[in-house]
PyMOL CGO cylinders between C-alpha atoms (Angstrom):
from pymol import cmd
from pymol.cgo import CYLINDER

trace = [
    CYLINDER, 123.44, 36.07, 87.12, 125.39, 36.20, 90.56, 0.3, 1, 1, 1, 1, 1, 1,
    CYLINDER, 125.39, 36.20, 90.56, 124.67, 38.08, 93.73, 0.3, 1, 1, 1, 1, 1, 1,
    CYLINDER, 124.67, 38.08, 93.73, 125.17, 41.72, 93.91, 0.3, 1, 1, 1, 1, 1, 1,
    CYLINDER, 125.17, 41.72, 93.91, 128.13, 42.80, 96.20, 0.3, 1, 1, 1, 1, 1, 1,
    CYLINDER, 128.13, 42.80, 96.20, 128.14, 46.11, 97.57, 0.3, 1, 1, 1, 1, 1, 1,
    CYLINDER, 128.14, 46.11, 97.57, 131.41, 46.99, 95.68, 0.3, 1, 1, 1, 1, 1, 1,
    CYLINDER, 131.41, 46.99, 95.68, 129.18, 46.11, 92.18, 0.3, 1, 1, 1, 1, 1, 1,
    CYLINDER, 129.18, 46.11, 92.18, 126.17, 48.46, 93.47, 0.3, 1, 1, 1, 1, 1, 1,
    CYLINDER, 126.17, 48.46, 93.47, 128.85, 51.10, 93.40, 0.3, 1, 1, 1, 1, 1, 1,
    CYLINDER, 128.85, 51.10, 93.40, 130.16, 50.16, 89.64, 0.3, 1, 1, 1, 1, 1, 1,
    CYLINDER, 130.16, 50.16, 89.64, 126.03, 50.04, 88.87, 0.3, 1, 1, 1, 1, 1, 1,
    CYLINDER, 126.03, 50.04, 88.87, 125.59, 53.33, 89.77, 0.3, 1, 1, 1, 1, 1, 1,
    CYLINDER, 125.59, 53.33, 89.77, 128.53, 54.67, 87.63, 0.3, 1, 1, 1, 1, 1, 1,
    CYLINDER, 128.53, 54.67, 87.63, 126.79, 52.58, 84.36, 0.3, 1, 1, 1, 1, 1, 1,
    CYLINDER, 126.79, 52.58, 84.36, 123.68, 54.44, 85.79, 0.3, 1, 1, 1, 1, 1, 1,
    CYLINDER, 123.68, 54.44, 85.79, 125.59, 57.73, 85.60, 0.3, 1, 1, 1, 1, 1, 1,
    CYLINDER, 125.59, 57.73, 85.60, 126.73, 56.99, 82.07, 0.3, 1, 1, 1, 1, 1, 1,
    CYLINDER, 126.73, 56.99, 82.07, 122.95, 56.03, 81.21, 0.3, 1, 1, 1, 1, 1, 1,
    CYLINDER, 122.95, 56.03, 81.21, 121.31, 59.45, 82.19, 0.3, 1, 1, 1, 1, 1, 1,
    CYLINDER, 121.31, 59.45, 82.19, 124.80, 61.89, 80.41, 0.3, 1, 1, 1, 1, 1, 1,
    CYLINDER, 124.80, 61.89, 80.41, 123.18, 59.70, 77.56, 0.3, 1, 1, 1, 1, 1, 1,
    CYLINDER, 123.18, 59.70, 77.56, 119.88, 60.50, 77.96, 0.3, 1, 1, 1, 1, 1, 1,
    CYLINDER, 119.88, 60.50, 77.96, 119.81, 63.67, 79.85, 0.3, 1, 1, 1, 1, 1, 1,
    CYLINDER, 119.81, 63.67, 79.85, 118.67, 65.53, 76.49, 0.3, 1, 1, 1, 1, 1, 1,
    CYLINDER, 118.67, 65.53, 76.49, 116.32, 62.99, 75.38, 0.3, 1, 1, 1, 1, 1, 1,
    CYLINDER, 116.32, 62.99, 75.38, 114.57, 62.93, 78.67, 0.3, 1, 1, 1, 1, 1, 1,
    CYLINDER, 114.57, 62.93, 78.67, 114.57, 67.13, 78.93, 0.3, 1, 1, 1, 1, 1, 1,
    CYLINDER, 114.57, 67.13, 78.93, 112.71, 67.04, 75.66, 0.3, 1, 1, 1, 1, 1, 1,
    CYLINDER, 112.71, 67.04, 75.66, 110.14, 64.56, 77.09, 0.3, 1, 1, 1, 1, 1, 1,
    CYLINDER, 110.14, 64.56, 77.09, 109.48, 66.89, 80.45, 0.3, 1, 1, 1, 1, 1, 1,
    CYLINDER, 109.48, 66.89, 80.45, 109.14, 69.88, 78.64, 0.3, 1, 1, 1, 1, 1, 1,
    CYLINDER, 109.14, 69.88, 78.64, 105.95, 68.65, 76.97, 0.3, 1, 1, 1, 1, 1, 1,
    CYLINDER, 105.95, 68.65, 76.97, 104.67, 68.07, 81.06, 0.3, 1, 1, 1, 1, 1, 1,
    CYLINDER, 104.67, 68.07, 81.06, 106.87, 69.72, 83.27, 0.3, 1, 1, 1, 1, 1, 1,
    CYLINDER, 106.87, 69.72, 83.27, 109.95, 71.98, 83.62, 0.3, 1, 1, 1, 1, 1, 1,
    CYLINDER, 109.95, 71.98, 83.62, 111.98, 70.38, 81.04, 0.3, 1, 1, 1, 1, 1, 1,
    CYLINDER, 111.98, 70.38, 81.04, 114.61, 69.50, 83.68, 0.3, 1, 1, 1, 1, 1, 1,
    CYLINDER, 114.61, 69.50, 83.68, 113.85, 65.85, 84.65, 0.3, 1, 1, 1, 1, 1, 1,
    CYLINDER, 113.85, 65.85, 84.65, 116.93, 64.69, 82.45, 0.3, 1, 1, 1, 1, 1, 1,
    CYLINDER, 116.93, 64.69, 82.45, 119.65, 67.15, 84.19, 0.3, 1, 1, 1, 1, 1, 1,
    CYLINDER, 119.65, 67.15, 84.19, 118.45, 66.36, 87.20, 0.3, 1, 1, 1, 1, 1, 1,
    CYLINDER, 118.45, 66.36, 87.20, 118.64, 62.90, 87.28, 0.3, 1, 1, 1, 1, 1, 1,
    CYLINDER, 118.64, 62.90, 87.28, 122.29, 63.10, 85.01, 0.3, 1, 1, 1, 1, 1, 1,
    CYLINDER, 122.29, 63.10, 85.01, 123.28, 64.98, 88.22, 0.3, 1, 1, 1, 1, 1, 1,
    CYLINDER, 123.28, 64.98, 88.22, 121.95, 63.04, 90.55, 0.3, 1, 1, 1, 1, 1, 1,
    CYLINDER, 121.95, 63.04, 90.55, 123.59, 59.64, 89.55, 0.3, 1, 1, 1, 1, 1, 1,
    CYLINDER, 123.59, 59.64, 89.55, 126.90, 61.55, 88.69, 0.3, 1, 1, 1, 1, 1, 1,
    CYLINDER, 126.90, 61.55, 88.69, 127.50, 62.95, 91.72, 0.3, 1, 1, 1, 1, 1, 1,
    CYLINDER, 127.50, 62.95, 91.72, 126.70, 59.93, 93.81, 0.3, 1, 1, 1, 1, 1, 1,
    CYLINDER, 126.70, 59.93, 93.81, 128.54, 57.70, 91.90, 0.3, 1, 1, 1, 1, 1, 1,
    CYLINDER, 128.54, 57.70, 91.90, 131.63, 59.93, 92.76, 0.3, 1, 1, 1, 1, 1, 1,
    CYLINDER, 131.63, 59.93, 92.76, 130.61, 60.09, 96.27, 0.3, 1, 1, 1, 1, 1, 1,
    CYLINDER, 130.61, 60.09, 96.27, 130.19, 56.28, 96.77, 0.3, 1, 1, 1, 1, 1, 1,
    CYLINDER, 130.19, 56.28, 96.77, 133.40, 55.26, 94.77, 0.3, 1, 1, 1, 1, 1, 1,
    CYLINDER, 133.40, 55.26, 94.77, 135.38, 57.95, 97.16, 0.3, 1, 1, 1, 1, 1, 1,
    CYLINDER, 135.38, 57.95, 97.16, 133.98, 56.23, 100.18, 0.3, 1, 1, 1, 1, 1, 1,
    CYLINDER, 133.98, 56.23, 100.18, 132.88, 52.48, 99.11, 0.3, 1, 1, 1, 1, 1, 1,
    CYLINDER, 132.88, 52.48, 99.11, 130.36, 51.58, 101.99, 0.3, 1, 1, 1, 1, 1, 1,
    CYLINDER, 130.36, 51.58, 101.99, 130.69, 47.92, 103.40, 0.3, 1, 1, 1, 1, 1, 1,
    CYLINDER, 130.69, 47.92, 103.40, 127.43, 46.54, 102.78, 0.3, 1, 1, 1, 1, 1, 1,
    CYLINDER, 127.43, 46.54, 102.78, 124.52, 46.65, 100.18, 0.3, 1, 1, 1, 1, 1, 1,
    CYLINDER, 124.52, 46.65, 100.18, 122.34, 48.70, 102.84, 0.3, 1, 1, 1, 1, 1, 1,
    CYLINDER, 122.34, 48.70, 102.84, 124.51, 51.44, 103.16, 0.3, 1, 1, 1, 1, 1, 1,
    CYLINDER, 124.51, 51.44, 103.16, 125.17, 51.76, 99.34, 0.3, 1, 1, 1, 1, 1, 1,
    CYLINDER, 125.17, 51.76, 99.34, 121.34, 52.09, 98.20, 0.3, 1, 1, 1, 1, 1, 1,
    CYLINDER, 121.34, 52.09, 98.20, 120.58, 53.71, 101.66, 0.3, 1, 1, 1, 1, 1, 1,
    CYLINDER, 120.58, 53.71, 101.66, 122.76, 56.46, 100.94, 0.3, 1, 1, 1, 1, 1, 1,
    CYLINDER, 122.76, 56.46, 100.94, 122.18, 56.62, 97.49, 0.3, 1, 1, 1, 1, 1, 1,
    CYLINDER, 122.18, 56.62, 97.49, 118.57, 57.07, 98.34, 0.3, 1, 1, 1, 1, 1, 1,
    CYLINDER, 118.57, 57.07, 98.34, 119.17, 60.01, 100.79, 0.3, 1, 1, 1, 1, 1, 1,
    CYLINDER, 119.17, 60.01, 100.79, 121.55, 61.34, 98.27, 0.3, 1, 1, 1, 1, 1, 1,
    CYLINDER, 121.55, 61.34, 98.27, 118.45, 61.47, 95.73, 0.3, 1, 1, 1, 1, 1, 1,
    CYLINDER, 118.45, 61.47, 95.73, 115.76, 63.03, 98.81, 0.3, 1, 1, 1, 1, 1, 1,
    CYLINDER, 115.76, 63.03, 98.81, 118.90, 65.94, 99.22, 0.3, 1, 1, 1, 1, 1, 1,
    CYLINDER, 118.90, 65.94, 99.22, 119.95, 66.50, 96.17, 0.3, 1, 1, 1, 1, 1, 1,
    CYLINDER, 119.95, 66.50, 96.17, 118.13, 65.55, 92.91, 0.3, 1, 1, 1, 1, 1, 1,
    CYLINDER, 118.13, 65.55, 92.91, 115.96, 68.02, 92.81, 0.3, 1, 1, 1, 1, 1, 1,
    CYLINDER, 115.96, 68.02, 92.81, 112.17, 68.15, 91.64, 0.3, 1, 1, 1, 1, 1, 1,
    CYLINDER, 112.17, 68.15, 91.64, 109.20, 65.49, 92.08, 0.3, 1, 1, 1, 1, 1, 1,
    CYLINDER, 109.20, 65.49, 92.08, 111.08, 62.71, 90.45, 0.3, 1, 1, 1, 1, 1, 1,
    CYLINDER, 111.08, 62.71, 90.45, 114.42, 63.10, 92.10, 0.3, 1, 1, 1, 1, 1, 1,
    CYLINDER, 114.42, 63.10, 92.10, 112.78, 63.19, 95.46, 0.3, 1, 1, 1, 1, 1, 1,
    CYLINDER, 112.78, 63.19, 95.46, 110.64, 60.13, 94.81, 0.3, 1, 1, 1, 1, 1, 1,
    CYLINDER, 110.64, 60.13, 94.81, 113.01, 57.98, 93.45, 0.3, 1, 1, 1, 1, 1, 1,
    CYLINDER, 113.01, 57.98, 93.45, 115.25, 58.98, 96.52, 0.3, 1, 1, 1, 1, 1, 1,
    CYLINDER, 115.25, 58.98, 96.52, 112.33, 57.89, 98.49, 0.3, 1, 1, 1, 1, 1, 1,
    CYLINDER, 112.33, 57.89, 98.49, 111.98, 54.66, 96.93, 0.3, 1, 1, 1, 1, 1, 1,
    CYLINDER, 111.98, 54.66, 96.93, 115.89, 53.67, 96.69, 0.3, 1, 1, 1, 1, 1, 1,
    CYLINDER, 115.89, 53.67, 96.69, 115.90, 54.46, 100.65, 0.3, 1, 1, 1, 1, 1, 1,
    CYLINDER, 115.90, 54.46, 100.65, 113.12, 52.60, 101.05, 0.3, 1, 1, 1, 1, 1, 1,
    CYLINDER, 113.12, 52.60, 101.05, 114.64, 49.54, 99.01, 0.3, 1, 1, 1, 1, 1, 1,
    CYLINDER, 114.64, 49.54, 99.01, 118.01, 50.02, 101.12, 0.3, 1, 1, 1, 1, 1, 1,
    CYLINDER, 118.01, 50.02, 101.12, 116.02, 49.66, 104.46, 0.3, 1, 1, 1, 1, 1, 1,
    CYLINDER, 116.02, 49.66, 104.46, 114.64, 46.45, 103.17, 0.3, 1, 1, 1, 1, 1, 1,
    CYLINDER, 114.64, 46.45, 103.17, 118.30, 44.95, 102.60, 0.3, 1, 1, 1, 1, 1, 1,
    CYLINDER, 118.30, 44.95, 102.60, 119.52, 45.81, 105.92, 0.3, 1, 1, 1, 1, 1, 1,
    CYLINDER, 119.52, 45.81, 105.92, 122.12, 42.56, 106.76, 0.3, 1, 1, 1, 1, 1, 1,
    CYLINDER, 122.12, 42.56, 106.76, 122.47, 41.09, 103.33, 0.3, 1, 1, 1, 1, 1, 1,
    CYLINDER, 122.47, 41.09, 103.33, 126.11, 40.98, 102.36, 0.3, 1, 1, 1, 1, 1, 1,
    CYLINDER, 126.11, 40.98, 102.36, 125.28, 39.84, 98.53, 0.3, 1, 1, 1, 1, 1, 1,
    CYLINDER, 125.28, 39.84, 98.53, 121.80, 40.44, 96.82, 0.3, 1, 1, 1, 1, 1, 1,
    CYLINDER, 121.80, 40.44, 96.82, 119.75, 37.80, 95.36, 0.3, 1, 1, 1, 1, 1, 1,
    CYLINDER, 119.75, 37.80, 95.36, 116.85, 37.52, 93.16, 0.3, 1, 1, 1, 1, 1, 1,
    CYLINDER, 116.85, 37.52, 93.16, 114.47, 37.44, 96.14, 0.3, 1, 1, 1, 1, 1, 1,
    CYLINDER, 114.47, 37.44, 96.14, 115.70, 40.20, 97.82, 0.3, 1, 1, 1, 1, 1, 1,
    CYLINDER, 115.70, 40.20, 97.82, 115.01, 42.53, 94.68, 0.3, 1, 1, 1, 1, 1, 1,
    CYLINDER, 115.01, 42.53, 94.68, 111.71, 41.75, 94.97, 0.3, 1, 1, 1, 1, 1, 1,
    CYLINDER, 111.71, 41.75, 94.97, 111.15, 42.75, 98.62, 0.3, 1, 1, 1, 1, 1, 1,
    CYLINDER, 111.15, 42.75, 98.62, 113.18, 45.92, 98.01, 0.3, 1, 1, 1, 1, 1, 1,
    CYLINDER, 113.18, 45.92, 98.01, 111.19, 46.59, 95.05, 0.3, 1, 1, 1, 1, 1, 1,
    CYLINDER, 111.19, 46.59, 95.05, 108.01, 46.05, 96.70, 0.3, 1, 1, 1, 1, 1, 1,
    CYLINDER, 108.01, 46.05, 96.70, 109.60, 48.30, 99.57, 0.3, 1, 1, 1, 1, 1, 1,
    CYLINDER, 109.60, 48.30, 99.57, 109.99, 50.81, 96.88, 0.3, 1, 1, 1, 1, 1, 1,
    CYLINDER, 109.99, 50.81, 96.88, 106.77, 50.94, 95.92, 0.3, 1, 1, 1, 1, 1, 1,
    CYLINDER, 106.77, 50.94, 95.92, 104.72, 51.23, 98.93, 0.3, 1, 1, 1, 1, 1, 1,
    CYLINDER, 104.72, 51.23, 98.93, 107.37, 54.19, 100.09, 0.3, 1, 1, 1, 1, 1, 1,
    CYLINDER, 107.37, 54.19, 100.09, 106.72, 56.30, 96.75, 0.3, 1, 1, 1, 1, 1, 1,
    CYLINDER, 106.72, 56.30, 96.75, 102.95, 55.22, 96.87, 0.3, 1, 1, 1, 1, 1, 1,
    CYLINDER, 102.95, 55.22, 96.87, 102.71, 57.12, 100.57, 0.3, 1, 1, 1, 1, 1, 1,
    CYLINDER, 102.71, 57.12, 100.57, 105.48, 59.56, 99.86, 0.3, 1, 1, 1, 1, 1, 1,
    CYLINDER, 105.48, 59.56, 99.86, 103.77, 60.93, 95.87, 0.3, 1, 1, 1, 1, 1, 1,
    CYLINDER, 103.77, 60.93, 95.87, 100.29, 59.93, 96.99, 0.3, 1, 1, 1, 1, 1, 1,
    CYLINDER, 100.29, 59.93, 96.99, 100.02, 57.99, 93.60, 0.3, 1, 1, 1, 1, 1, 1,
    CYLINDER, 100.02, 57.99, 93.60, 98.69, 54.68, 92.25, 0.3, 1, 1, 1, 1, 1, 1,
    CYLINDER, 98.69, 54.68, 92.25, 98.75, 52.84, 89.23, 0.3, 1, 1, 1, 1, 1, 1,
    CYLINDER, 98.75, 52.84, 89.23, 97.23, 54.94, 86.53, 0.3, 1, 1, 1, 1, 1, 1,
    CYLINDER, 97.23, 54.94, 86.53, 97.94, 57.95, 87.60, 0.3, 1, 1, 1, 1, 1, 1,
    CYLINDER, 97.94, 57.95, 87.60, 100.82, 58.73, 84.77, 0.3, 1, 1, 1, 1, 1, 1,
    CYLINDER, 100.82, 58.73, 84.77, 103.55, 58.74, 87.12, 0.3, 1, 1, 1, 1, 1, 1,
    CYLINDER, 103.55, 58.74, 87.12, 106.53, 56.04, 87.18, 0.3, 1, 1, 1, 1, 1, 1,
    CYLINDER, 106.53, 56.04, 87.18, 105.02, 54.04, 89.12, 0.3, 1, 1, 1, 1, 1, 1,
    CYLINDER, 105.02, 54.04, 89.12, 102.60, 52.74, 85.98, 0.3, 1, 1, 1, 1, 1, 1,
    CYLINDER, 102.60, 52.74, 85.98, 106.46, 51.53, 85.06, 0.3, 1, 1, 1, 1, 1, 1,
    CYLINDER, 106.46, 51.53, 85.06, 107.66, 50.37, 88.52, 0.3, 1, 1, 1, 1, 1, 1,
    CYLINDER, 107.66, 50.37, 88.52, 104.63, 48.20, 89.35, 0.3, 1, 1, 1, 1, 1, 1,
    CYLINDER, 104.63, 48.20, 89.35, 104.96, 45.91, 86.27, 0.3, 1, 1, 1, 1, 1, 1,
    CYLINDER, 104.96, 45.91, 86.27, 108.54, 45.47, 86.52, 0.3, 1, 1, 1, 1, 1, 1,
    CYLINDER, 108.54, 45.47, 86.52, 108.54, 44.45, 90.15, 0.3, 1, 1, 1, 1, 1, 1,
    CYLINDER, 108.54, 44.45, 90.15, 105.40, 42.36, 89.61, 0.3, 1, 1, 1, 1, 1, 1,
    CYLINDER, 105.40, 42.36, 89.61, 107.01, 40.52, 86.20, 0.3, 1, 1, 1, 1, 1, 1,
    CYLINDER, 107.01, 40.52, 86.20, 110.29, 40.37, 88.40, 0.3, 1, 1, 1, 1, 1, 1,
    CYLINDER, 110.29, 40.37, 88.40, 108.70, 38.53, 90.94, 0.3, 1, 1, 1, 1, 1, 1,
    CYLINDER, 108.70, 38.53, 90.94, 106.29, 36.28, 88.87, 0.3, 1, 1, 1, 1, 1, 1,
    CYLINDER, 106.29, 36.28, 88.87, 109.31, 34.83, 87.27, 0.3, 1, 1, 1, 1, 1, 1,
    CYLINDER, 109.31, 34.83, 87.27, 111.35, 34.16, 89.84, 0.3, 1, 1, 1, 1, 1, 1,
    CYLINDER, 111.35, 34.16, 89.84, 108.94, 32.12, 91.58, 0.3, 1, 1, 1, 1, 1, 1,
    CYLINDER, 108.94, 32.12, 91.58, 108.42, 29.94, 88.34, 0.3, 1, 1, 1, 1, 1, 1,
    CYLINDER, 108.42, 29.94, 88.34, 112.39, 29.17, 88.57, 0.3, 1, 1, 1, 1, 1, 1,
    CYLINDER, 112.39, 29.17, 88.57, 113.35, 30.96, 85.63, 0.3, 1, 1, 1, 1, 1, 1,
    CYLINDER, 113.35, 30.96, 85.63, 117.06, 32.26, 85.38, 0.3, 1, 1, 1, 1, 1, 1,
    CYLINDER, 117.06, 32.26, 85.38, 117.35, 35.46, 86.74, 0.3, 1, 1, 1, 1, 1, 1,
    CYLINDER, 117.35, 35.46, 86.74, 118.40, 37.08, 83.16, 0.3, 1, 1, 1, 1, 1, 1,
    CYLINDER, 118.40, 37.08, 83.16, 115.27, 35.63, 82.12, 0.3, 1, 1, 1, 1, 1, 1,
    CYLINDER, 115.27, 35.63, 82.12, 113.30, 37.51, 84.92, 0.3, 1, 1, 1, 1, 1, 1,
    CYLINDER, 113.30, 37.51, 84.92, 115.02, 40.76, 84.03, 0.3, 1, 1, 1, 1, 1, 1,
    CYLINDER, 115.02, 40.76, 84.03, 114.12, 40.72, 80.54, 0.3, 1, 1, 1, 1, 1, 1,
    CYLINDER, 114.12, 40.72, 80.54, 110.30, 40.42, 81.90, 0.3, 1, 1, 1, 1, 1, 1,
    CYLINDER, 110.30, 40.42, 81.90, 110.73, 43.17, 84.36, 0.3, 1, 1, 1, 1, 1, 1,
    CYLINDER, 110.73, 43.17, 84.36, 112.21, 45.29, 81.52, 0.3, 1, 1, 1, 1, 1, 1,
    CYLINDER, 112.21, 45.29, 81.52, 109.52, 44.21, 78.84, 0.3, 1, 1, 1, 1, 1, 1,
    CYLINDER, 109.52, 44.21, 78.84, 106.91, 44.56, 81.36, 0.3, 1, 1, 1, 1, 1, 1,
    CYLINDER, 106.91, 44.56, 81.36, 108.54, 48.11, 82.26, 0.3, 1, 1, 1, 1, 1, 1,
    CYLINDER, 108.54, 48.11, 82.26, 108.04, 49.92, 78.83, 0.3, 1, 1, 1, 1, 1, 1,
    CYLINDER, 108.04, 49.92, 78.83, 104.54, 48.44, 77.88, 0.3, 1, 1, 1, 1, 1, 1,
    CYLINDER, 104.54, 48.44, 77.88, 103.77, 50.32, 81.57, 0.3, 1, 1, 1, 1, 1, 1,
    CYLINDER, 103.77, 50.32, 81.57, 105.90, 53.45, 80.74, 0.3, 1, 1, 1, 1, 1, 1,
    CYLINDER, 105.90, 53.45, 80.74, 104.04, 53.32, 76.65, 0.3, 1, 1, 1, 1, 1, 1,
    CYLINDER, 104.04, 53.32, 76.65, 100.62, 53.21, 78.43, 0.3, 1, 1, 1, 1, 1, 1,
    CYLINDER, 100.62, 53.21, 78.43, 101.30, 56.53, 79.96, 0.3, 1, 1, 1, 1, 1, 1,
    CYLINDER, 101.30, 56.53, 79.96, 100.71, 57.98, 76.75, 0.3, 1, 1, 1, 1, 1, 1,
    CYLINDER, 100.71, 57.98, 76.75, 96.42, 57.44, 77.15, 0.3, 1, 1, 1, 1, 1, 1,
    CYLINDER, 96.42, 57.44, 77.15, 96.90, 58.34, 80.87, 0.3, 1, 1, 1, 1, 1, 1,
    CYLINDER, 96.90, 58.34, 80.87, 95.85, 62.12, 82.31, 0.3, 1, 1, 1, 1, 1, 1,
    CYLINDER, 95.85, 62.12, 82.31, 98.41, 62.72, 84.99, 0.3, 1, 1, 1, 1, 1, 1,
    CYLINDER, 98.41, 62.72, 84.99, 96.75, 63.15, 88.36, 0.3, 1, 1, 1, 1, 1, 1,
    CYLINDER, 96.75, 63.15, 88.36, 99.92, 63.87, 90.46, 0.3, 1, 1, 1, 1, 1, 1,
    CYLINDER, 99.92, 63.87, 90.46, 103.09, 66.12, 90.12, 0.3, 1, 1, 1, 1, 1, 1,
    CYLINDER, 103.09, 66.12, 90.12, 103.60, 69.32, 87.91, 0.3, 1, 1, 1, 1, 1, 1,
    CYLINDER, 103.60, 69.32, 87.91, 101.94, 67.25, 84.63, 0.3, 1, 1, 1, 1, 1, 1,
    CYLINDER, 101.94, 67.25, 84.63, 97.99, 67.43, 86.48, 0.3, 1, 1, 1, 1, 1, 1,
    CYLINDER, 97.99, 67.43, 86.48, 98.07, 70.97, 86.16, 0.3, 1, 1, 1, 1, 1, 1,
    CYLINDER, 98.07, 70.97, 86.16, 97.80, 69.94, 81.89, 0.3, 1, 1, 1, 1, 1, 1,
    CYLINDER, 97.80, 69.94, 81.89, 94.62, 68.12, 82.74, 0.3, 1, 1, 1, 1, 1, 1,
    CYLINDER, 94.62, 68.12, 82.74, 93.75, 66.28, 79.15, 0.3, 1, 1, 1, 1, 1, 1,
    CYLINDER, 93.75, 66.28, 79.15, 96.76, 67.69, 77.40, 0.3, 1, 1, 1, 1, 1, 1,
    CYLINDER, 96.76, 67.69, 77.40, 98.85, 65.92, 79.11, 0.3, 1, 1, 1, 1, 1, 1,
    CYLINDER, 98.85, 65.92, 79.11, 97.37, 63.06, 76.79, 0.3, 1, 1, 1, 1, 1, 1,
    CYLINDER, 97.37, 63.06, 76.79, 99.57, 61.29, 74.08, 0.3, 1, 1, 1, 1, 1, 1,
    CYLINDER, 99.57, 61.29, 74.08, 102.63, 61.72, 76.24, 0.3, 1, 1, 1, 1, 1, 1,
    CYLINDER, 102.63, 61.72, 76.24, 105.33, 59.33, 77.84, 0.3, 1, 1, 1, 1, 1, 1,
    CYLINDER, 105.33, 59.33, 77.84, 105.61, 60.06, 81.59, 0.3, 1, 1, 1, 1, 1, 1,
    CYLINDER, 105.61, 60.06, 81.59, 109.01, 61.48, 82.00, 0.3, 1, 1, 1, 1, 1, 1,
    CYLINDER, 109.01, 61.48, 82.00, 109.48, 59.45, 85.35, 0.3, 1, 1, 1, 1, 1, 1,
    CYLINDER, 109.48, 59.45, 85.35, 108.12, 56.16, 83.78, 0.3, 1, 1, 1, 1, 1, 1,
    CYLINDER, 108.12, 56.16, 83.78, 110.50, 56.54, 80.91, 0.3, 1, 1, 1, 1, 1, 1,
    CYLINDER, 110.50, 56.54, 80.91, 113.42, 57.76, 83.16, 0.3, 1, 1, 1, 1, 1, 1,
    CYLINDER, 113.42, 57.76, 83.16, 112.67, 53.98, 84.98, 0.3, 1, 1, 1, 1, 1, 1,
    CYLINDER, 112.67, 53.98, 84.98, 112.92, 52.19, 82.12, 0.3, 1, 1, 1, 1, 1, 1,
    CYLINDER, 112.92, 52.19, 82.12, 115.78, 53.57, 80.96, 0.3, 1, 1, 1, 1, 1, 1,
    CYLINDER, 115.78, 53.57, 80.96, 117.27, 52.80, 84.52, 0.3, 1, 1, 1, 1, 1, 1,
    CYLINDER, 117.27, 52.80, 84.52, 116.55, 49.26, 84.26, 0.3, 1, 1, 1, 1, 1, 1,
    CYLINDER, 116.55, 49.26, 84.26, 117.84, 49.12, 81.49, 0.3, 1, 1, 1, 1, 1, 1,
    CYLINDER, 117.84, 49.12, 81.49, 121.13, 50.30, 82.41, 0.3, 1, 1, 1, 1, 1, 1,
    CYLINDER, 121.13, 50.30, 82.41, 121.05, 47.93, 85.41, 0.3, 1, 1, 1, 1, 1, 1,
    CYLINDER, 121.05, 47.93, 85.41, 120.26, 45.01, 83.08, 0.3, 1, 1, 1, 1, 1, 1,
    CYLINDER, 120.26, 45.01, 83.08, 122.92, 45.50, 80.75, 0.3, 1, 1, 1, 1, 1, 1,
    CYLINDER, 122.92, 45.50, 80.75, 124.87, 45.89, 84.07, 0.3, 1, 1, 1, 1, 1, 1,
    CYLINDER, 124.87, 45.89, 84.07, 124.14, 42.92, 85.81, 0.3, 1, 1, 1, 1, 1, 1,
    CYLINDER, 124.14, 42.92, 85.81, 124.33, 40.70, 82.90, 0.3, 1, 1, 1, 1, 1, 1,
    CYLINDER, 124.33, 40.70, 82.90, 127.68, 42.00, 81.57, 0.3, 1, 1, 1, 1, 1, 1,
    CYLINDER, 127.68, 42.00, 81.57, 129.39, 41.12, 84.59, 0.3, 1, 1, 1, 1, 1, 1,
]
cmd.load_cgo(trace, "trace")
């Protein structure tokens, strides 16, 4: 897999539009066992209307593409997840201020730039049924392979693999943050919404990047 240019951020964020229209339903269903039953729209809306933004206005650099597809999220989204995933794109964007083309190394910073932005912004940690029990894994599966020299389609498939066994494991979590604690133990035998709204994300980005 080649670099990222900003102009193929903006055509990843259209796939990632496509992606949630797909799912919107699938993900509603999922939320309304835990939450409002709106984390699919949300997100549908979210990635549709900045993909139409971005593509009327293509920013010149990869900063300004995640950065403002970030603060588009924080405005915009709506509810817990929109907002923190906002948070954490921005905070990914910040990290790639100056790059012109994104390599393998650089989505690790920005992913570990995510995390530490949602962990402060949601108050969350690992096990605490939220998507960062999907986030973590990927980043950390991500990173582990790069550094052994694997291809970076090879790292990918771990960060996805690694992804959904942390999004499955949900399932035996009680959620201690967001709308789902209220639910206390019967919030038990189900997928977090935000975990599985990840996954599907990099999954869309995967099938993306190594398309191209």
């Amino acid at each position: 897999m080649k670099n990222i240019t900003p102009a193929e951020l903006v055509n990843l964020v259209e796939a990632l539009a496509r992606t949630f229209e797909e799912e919107e339903s699938s993900l509603n269903e999922l939320d309304s066992k835990v939450g409002d039953g709106e984390c699919g729209a949300n997100l549908r809306k979210a990635f549709r209307t900045a993909s139409v933004k971005l593509q009327s206005q293509l920013p010149r650099d990869v900063s300004s593409v995640i950065e403002r597809l970030g603060m588009h999220f924080i405005t915009s989204a709506g509810g817990t997840i929109g907002i923190l995933f906002g948070v954490g794109i921005h905070a990914a964007g910040k990290e790639a201020a100056g790059i012109s083309c994104l390599g393998a190394t650089d989505v690790v910073k920005m992913g570990n730039a995510a995390i530490e932005a949602v962990k402060v912004r949601g108050k969350a940690q690992t096990g605490d049924k939220t998507f960062l029990d999907a986030l973590i894994p990927a980043v950390a599966a991500f990173s582990a392979s790069v550094d052994k020299g694997t291809s970076i389609d090879n790292a990918l498939n771990d960060a996805v693999s690694s992804a959904r066994k942390g999004a499955e494991a949900t399932k035996s979590m009680v959620a201690r943050r967001g709308r789902a604690s209220y639910l206390g133990g019967r919030s038990l035998g189900h997928i977090d919404p935000g975990a599985k709204a990840f996954v599907l994300a990099l999954e869309s980005a995967q099938k993306f990047l190594t398309g191209r």
